[in-house]
N, C-alpha and C positions, 0 to 999 in steps of 0.2 A: 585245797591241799590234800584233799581225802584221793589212796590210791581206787583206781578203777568207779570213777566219782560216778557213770554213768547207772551202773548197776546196784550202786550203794541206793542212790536215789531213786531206781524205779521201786525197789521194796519196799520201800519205807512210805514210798506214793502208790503203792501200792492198798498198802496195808493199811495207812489212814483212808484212802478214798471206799476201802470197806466198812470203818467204822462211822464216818463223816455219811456216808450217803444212808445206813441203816438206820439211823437217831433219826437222821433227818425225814426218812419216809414211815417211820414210828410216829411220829410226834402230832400226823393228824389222824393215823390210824382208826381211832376209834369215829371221830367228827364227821370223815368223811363216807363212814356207814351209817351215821345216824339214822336215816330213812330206811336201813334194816331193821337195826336193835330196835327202832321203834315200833315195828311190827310184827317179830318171831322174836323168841327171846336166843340168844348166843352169850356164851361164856365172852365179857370182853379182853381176856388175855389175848383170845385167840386172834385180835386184827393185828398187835405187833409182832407175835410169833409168826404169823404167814407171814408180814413184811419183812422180819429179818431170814427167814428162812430163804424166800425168793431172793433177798441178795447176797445170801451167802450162795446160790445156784449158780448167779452172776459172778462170783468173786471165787468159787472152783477156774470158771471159764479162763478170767483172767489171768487168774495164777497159773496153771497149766500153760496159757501162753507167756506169761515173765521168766517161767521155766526154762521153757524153749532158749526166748531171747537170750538167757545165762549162759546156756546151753554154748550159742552159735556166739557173745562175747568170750567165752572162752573157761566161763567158769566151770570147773569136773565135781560131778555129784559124789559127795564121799559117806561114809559112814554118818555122818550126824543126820543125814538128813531122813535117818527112818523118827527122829525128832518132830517134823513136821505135824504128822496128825494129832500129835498132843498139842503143838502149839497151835495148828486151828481150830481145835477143840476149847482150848483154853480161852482165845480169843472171842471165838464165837458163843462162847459163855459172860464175858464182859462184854459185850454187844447187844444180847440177850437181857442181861441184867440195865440195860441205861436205856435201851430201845423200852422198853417195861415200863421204866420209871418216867421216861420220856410221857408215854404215850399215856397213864396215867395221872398225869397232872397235869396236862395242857388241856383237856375241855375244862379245868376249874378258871387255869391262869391264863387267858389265848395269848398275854404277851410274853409268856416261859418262852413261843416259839423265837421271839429275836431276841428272847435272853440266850437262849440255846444257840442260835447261829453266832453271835458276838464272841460263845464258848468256847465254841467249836473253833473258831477262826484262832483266837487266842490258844487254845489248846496244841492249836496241829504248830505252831511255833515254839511251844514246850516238849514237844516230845519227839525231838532229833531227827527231822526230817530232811532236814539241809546240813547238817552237823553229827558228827560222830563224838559218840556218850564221852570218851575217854578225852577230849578237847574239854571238859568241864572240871575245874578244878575238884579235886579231891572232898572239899569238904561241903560244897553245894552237889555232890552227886547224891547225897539222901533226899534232898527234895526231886530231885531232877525223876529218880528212880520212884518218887511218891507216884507218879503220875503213870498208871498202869499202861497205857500204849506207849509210853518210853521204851518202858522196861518188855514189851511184845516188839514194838520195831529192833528193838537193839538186838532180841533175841532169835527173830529171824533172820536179820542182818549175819549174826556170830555163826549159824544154824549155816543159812546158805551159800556163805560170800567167804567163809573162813574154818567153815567143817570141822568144829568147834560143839561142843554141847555146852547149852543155854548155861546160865546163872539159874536150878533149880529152886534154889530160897525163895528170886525171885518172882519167879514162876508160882509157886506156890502162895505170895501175897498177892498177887493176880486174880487168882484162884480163889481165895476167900475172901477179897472184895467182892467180884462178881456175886457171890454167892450170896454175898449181903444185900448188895442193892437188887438182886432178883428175888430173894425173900422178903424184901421192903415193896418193891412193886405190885407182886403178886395181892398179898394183904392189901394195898391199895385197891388193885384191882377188885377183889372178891369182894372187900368190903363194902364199895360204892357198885355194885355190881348191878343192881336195881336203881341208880341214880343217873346213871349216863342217859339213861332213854328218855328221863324226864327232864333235861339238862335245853335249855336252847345255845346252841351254839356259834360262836364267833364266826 
């Protein structure tokens, strides 16, 4: 029942198949250089940051062409959308902060990885991909909004599709999650920093 359901849903599949694919190519990051860090020494932050970095290269591409596609269904670029670079900015900060923590804790646990895929799967059903935010009663929309790519698809949704500026508040809890779980990664990372090389891996 969602109007112009075609372009509601490529953003939104859009926007998760950026987050969904960056975890997931985070999460052997470090494991599968092992045969490096075992023989030079490398800061290990740096195998998720190339990974999410390279797909955030990928996921310019894309978006530049979902653009288009707006473009030619019929949607007109309006003022909100100089909004944009904040919110991939934003995004690509909560990407950065899970890709991290991802890739950090999976040479201890190898089975985080099919806890993480079961997450992800259940995740991208929580966070309005097929459904638009305002179909969720009233009083379940604080959880619904816990869930920070809710609150990113809804807002490039509002951004693109309806030329509209975001829910800033929520932007801004966004924003200081990431910031948390990328200051929790990091410390992980630095801390075992000298452990990974000596680590036999899954």
């Amino acid at each position: 029942g969602t109007d112009n359901f075609i372009s509601f849903l490529l953003v939104g599949l859009v926007l998760w198949k950026w987050f969904a694919s960056s975890i997931q190519h985070a999460l052997n990051s470090i494991s599968i250089h092992r045969g490096l860090i075992q023989q030079i020494y490398l800061p290990k932050w740096l195998f998720p940051v190339i990974t999410v970095l390279t797909d955030l290269v990928k996921f310019i591409i894309i978006f530049m062409i979902l653009l288009v596609l707006l473009l030619i269904i019929g949607v007109m670029p309006g003022i909100a959308w100089i909004n944009l670079p904040i919110l991939i900015m934003c995004q690509l900060l909560f990407i950065m902060g899970c890709s991290c923590l991802a890739a950090a804790i999976t040479p201890f646990f190898p089975d985080f990885r099919l806890l993480t895929e079961s997450g992800l799967t259940l995740m991208m059903f929580l966070s309005g991909i097929f459904y638009e935010s305002k179909t969720i009663p009233i009083n379940f929309q604080v959880f619904f909004f816990a869930n920070p790519m809710a609150v990113m698809i809804d807002a490039f949704r509002i951004t693109l599709l309806e030329n509209r500026h975001p829910n800033w508040l929520l932007i801004s809890y966004v924003f200081f999650i990431s910031n948390v779980l990328l200051a929790v990664a990091l410390n992980i990372l630095k801390r075992f920093d000298r452990v990974y090389p000596r680590m036999t891996f899954a």
